[in-house]
N, C-alpha and C positions, 0 to 999 in steps of 0.2 A: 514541557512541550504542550501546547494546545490543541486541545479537540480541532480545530479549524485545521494547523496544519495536516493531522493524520486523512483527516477528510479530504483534504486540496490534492494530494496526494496521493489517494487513493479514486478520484477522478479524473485525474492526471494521465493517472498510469494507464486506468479503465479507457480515458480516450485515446491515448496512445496505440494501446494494442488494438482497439478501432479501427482507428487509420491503418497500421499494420495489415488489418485482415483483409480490407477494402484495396491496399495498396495492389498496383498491376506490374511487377518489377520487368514485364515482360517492354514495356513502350520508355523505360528510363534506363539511361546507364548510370547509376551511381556508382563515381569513386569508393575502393575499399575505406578511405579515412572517411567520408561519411559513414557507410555503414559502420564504421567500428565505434563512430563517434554516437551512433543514435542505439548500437548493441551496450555502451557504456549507461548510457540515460538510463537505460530499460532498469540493467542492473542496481546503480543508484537507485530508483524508485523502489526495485523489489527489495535493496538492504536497510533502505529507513523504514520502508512498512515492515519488515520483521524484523528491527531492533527497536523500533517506536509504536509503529501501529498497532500489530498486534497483542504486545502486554496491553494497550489501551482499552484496546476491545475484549480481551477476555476478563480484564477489572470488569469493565460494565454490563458485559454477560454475568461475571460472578456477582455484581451487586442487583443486577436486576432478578436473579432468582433470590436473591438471600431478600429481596422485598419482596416477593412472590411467595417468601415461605419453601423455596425447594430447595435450594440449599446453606450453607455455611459459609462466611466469608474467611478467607487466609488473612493472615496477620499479617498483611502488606504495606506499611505506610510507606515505603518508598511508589507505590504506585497509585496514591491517593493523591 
C-alpha cells in the first residue's frame, strides 16, 4: 500500500464527516437506501484506515522516535 493511499483516505473520511456535521437532515428526505448506502462508505473508510493506515502510521511514529533516539524499532519487515 502507498503512503498516498492512507493519506487520500484519511481526508476522505475527514471530509466526509465534515459534510456530515454541517449536513441539516431537517430540510432533506433521504431514502433509508441512501442513508444505508453512505452509513456503508463511512464504514469502508474506517476499516481500511485500521487494517491499513494505522499499522502505517504507527511504523513512522516507531521510526521516527527510533531517529530521534527515544526509542527501539520492532522487527517488522512486513511493514517496511
Amino acid at each position: 500500500m502507498k503512503k498516498g493511499n492512507v493519506l487520500d483516505a484519511v481526508e476522505r473520511l475527514n471530509s466526509t464527516l465534515s459534510k456530515v456535521a454541517e449536513f441539516d437532515v431537517s430540510d432533506v428526505n433521504l431514502s433509508d437506501r441512501v442513508l444505508d448506502n453512505r452509513i456503508i462508505t463511512l464504514e469502508g473508510y474506517l476499516r481500511f484506515l485500521e487494517s491499513e493506515g494505522i499499522p502505517k502510521i504507527e511504523l513512522i511514529n516507531k521510526l521516527l522516535k527510533k531517529q530521534n533516539g527515544e526509542g527501539e524499532l520492532d522487527d517488522r519487515p512486513d511493514l517496511l
